[in-house]
PDB file of N, CA, C, O and CB in Angstrom:
ATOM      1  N   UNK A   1     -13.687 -14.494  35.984  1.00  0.00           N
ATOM      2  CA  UNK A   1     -12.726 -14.471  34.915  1.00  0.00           C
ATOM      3  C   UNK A   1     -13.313 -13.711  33.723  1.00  0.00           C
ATOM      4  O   UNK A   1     -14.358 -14.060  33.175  1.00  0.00           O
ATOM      5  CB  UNK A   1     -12.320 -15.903  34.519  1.00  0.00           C
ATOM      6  N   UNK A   2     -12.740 -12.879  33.431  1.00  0.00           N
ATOM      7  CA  UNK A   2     -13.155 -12.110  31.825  1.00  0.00           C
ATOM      8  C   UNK A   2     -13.347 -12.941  30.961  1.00  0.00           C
ATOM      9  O   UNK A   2     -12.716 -13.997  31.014  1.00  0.00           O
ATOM     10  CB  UNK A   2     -12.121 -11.196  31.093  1.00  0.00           C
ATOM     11  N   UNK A   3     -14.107 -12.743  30.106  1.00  0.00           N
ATOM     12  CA  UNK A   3     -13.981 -13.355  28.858  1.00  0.00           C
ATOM     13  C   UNK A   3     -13.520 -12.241  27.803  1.00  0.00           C
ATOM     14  O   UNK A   3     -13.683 -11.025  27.709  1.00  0.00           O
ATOM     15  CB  UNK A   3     -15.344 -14.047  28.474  1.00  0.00           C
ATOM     16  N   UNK A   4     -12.748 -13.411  26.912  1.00  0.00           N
ATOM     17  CA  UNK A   4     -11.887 -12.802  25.950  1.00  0.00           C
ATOM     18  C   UNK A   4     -13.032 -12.259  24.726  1.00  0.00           C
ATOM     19  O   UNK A   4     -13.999 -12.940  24.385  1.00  0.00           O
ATOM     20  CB  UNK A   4     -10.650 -14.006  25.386  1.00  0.00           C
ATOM     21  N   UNK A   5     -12.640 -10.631  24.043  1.00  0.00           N
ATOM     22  CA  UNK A   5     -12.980 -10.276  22.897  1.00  0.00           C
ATOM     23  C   UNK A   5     -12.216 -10.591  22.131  1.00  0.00           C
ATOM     24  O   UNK A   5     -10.985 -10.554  22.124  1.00  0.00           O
ATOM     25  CB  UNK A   5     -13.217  -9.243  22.756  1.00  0.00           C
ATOM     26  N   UNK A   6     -13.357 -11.111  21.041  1.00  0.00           N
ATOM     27  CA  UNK A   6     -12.373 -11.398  19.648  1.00  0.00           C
ATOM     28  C   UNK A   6     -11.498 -10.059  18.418  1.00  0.00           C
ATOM     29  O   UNK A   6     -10.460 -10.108  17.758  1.00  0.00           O
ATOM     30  CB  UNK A   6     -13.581 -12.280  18.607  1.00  0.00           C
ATOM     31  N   UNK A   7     -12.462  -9.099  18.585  1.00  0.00           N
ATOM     32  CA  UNK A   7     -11.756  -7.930  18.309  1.00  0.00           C
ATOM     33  C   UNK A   7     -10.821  -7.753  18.380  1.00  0.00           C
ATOM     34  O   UNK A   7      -9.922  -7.550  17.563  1.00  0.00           O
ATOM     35  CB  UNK A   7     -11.938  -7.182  18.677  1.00  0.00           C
ATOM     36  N   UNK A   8     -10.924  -7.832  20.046  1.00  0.00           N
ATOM     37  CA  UNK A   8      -9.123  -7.471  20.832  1.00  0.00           C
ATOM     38  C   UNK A   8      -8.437  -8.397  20.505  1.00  0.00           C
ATOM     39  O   UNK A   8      -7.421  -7.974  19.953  1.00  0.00           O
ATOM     40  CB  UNK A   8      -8.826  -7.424  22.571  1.00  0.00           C
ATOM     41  N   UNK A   9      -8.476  -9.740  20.575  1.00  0.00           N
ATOM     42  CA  UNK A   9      -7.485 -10.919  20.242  1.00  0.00           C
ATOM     43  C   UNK A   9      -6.774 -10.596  18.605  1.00  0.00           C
ATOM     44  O   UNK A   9      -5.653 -10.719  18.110  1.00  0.00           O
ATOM     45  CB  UNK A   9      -8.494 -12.571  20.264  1.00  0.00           C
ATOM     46  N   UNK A  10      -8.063 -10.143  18.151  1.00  0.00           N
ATOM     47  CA  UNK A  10      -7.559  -9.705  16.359  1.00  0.00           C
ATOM     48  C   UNK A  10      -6.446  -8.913  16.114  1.00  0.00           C
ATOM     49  O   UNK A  10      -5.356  -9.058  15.561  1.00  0.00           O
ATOM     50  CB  UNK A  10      -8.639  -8.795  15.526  1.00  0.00           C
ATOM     51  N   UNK A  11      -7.232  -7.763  16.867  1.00  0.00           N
ATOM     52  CA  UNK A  11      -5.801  -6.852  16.416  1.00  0.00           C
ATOM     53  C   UNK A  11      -4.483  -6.669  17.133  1.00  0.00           C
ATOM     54  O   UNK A  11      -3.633  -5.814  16.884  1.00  0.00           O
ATOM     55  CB  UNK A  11      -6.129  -5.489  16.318  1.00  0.00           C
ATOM     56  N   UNK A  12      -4.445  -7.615  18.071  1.00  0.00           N
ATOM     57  CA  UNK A  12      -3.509  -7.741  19.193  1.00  0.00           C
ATOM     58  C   UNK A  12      -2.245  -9.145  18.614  1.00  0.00           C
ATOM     59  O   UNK A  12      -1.027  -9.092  18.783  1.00  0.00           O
ATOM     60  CB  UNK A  12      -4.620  -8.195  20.817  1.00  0.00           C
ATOM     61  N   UNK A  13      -2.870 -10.067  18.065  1.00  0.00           N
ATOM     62  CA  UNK A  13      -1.928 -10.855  17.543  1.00  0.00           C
ATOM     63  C   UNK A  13      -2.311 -11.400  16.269  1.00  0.00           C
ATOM     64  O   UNK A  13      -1.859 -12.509  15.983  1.00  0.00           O
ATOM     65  CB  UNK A  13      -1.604 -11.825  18.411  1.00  0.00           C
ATOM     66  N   UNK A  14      -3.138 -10.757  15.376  1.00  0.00           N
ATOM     67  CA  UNK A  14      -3.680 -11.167  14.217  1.00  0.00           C
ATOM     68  C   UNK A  14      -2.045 -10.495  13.562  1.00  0.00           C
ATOM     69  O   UNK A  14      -1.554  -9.423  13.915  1.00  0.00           O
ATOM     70  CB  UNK A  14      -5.482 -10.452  13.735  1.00  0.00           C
ATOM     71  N   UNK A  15      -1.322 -11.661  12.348  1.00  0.00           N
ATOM     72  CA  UNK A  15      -0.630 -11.400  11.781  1.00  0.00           C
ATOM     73  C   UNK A  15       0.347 -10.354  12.119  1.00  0.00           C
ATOM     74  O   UNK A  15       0.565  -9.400  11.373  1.00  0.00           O
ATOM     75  CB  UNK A  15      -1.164 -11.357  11.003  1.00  0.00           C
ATOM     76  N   UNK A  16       1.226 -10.628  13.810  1.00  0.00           N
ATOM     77  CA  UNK A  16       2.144 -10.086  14.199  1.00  0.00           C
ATOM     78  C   UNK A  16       3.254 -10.848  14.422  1.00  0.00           C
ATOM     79  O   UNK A  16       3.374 -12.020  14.777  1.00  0.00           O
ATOM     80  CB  UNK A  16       1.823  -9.497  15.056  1.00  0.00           C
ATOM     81  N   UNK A  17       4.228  -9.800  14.096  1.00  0.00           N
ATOM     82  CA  UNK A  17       5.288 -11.206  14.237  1.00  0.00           C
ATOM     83  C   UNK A  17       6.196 -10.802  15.076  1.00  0.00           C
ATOM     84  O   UNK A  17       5.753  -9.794  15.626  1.00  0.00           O
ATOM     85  CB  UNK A  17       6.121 -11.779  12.870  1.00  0.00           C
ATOM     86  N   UNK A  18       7.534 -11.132  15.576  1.00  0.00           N
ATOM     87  CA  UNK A  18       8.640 -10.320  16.727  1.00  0.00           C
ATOM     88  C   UNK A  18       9.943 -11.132  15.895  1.00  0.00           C
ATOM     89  O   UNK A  18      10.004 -12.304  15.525  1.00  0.00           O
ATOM     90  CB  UNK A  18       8.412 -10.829  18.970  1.00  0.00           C
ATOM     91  N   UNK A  19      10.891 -10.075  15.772  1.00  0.00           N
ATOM     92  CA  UNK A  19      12.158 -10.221  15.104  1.00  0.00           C
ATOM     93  C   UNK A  19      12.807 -11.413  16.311  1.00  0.00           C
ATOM     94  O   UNK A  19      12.466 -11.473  17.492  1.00  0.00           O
ATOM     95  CB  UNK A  19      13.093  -8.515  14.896  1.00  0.00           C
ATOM     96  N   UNK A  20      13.873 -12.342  15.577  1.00  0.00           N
ATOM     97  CA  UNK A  20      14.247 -12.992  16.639  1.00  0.00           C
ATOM     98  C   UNK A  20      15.504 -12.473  17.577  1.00  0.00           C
ATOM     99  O   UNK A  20      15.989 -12.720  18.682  1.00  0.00           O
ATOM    100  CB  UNK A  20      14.456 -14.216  16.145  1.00  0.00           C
ATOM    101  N   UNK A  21      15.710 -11.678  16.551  1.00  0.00           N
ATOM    102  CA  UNK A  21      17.254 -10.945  16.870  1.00  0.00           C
ATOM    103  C   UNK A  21      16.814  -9.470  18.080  1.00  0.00           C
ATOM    104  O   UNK A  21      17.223  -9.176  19.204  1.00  0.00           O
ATOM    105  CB  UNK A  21      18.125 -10.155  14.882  1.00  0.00           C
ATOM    106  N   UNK A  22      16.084  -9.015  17.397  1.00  0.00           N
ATOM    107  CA  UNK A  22      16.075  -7.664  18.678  1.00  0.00           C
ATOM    108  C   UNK A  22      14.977  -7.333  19.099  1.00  0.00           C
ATOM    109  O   UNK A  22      14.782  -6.128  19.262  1.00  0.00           O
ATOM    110  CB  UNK A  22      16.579  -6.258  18.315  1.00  0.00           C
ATOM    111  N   UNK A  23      13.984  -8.225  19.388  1.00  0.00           N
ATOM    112  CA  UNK A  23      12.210  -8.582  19.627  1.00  0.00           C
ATOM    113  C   UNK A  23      11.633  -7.118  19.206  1.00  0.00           C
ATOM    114  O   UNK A  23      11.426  -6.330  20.129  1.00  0.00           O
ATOM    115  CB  UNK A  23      11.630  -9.059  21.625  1.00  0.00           C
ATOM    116  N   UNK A  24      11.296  -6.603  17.559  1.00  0.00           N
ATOM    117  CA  UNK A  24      10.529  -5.739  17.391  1.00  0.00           C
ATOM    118  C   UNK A  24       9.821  -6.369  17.033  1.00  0.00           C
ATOM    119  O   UNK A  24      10.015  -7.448  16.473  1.00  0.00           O
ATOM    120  CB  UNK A  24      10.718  -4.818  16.851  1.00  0.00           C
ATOM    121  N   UNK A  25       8.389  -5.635  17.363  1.00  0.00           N
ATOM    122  CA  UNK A  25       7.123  -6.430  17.129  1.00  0.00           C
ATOM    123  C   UNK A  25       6.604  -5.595  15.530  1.00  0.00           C
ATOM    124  O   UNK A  25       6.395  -4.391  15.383  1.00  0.00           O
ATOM    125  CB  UNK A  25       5.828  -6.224  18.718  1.00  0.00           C
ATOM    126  N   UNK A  26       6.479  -6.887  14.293  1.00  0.00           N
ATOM    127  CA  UNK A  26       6.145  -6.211  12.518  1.00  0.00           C
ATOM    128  C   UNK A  26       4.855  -6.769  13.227  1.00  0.00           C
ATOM    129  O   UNK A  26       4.608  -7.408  14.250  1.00  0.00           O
ATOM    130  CB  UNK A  26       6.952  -6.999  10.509  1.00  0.00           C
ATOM    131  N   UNK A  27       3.869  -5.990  11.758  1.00  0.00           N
ATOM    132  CA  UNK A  27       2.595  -6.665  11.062  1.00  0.00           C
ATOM    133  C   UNK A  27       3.319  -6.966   9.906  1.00  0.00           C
ATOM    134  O   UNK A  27       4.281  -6.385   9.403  1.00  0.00           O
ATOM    135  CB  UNK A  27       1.146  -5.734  10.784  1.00  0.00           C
ATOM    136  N   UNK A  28       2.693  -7.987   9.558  1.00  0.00           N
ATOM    137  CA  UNK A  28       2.883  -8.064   8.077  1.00  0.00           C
ATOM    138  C   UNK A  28       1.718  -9.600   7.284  1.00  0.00           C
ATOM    139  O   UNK A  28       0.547  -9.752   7.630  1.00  0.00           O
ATOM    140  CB  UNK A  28       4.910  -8.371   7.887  1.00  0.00           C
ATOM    141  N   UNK A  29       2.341 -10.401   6.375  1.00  0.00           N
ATOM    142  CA  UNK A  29       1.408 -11.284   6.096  1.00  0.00           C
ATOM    143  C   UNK A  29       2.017 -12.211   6.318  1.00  0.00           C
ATOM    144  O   UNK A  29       3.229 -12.011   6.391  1.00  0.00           O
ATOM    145  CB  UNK A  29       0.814 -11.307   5.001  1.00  0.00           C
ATOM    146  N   UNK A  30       1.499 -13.746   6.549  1.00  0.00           N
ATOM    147  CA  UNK A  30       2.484 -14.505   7.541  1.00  0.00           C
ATOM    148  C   UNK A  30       2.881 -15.420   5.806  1.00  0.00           C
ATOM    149  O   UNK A  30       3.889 -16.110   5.958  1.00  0.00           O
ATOM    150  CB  UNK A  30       1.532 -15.667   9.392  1.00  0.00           C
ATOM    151  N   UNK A  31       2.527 -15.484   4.899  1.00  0.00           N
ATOM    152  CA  UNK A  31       3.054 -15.770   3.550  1.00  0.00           C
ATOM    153  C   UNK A  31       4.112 -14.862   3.206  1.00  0.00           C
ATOM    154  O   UNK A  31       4.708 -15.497   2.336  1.00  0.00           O
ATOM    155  CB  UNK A  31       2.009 -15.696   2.514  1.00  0.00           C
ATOM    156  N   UNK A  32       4.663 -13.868   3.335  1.00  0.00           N
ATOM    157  CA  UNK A  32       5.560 -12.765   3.547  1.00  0.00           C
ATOM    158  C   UNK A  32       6.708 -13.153   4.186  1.00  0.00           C
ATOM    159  O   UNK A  32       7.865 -13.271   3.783  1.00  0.00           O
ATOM    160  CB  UNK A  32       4.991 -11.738   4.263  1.00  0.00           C
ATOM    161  N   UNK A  33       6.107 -13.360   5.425  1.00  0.00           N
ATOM    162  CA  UNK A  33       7.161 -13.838   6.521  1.00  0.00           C
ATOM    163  C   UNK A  33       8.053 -15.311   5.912  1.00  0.00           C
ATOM    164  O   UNK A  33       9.252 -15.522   5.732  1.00  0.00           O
ATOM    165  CB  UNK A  33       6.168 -14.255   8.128  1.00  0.00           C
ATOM    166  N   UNK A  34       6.788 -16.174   5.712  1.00  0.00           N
ATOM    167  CA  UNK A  34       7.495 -17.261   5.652  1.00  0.00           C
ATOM    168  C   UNK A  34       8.585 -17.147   4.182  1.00  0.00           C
ATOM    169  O   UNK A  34       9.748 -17.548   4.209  1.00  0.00           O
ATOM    170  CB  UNK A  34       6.373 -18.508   5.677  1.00  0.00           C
ATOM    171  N   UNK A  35       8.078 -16.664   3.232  1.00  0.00           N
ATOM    172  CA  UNK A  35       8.874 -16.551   2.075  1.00  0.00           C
ATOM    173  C   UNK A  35      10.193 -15.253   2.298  1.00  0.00           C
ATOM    174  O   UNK A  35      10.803 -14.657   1.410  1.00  0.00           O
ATOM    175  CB  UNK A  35       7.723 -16.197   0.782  1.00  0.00           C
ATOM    176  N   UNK A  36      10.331 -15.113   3.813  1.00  0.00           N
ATOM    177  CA  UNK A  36      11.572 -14.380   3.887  1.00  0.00           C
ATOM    178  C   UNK A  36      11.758 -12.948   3.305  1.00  0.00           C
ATOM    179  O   UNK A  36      12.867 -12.424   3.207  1.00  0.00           O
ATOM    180  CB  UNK A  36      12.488 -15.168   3.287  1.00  0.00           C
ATOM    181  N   UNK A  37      10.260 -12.181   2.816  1.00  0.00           N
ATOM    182  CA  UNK A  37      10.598 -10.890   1.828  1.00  0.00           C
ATOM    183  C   UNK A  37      10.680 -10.221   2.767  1.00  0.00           C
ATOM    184  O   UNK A  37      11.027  -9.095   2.411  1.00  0.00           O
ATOM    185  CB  UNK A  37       9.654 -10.286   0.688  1.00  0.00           C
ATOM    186  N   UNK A  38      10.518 -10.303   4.059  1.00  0.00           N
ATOM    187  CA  UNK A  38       9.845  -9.030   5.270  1.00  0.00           C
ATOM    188  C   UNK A  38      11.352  -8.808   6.122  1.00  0.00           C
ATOM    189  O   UNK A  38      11.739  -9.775   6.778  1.00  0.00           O
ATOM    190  CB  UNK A  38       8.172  -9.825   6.702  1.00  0.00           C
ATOM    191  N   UNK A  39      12.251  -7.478   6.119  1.00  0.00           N
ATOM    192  CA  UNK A  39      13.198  -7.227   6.915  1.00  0.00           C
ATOM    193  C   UNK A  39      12.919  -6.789   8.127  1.00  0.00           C
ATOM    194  O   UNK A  39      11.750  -6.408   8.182  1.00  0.00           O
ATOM    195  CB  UNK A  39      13.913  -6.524   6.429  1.00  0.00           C
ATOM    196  N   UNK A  40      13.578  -6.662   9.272  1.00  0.00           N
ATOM    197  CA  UNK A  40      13.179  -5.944  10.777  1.00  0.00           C
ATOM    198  C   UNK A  40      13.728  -4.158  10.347  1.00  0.00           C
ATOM    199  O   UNK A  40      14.745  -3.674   9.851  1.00  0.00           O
ATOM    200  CB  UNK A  40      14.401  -6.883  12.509  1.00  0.00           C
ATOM    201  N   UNK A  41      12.606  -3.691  10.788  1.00  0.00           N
ATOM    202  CA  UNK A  41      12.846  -2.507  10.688  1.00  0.00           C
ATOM    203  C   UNK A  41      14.377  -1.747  11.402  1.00  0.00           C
ATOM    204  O   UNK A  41      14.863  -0.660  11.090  1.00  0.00           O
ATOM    205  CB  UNK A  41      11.620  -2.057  11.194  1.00  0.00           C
ATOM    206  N   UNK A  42      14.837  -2.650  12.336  1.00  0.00           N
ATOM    207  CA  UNK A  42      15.440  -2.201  13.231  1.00  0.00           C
ATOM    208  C   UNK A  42      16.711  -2.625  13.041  1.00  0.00           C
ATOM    209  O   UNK A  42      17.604  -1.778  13.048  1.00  0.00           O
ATOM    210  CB  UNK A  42      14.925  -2.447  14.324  1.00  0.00           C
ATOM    211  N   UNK A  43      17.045  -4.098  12.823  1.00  0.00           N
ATOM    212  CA  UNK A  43      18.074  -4.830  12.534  1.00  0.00           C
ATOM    213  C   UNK A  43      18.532  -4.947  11.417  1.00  0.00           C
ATOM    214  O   UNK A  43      19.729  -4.970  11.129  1.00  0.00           O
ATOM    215  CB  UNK A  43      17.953  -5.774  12.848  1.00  0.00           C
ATOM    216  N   UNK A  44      17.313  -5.060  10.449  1.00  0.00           N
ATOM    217  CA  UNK A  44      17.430  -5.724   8.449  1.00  0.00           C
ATOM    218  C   UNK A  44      17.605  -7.339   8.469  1.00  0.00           C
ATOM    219  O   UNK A  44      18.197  -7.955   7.582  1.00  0.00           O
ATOM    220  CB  UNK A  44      19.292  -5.024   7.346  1.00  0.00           C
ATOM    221  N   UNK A  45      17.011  -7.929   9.595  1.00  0.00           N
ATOM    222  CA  UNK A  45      17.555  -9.562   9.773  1.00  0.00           C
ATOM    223  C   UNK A  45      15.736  -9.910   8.836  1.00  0.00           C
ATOM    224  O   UNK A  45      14.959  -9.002   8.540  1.00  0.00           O
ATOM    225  CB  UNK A  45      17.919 -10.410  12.221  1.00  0.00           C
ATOM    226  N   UNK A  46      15.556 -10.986   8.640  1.00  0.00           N
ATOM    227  CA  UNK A  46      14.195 -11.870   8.263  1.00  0.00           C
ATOM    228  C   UNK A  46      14.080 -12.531   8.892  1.00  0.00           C
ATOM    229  O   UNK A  46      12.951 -12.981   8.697  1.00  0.00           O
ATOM    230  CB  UNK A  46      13.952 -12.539   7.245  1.00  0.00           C
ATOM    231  N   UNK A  47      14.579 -13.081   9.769  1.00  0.00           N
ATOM    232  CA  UNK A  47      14.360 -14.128  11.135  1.00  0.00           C
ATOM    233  C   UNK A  47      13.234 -13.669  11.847  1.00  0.00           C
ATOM    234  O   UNK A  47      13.468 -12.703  12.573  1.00  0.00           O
ATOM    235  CB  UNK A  47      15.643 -14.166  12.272  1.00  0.00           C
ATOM    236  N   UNK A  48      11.963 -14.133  11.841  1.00  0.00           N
ATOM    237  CA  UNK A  48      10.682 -13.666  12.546  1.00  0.00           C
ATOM    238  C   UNK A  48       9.905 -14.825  13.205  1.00  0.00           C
ATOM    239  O   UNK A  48       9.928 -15.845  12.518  1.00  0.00           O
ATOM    240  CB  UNK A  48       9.719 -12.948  11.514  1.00  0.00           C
ATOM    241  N   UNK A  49       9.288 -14.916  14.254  1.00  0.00           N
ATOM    242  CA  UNK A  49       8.633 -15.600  15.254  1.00  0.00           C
ATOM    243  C   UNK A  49       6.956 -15.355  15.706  1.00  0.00           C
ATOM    244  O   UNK A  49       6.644 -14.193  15.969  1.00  0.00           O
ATOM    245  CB  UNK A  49       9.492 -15.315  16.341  1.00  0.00           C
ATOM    246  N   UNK A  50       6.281 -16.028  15.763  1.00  0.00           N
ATOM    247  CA  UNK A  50       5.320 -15.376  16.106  1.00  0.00           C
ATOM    248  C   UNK A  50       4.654 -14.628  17.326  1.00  0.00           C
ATOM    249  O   UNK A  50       5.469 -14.975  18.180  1.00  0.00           O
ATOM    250  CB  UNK A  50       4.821 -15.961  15.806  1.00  0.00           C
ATOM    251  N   UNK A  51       4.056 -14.113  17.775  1.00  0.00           N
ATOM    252  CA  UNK A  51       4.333 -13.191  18.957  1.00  0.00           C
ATOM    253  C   UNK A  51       3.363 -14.142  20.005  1.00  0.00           C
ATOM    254  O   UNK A  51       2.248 -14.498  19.624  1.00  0.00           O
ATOM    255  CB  UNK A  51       3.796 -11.316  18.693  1.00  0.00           C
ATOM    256  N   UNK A  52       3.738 -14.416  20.979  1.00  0.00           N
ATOM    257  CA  UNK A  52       3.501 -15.481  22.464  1.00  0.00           C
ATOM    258  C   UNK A  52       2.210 -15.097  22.518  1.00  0.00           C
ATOM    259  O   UNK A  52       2.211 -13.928  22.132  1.00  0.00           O
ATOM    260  CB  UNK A  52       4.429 -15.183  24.131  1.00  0.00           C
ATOM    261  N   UNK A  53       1.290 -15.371  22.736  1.00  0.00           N
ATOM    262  CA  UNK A  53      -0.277 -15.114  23.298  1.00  0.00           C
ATOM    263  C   UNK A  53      -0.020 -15.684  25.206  1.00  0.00           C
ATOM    264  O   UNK A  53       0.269 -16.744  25.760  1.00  0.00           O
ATOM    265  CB  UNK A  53      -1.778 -16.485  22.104  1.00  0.00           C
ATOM    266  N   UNK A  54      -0.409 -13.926  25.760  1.00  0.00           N
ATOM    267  CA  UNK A  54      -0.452 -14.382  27.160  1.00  0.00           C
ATOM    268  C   UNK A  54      -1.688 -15.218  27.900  1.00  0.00           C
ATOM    269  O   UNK A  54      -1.593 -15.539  29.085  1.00  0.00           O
ATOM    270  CB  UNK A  54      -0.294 -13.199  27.862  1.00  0.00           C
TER     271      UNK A  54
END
């Protein structure tokens, strides 16, 4: 079994989020998110989720 890099784990789901409406995957800051300032690039919704770790 591999073992996991933390690097990779970082920049792979460090402060990513996925729209709920049309799953684009933002960065942004998750204080951002939660205070609703952050739109989907794609939609303009603020509804954001955090992105699944496989």
């Amino acid at each position: 079994m591999a073992t996991k890099i933390p690097a990779a784990q970082a920049r792979l789901f460090k402060n990513v989020f996925v729209c709920k409406s049309c799953s684009t995957k933002m960065r942004a800051d998750p204080k951002k998110i939660l205070e609703r300032k952050v739109k989907c690039r794609k939609c303009g919704k603020r509804e954001f989720r955090a992105i699944r770790k496989k």
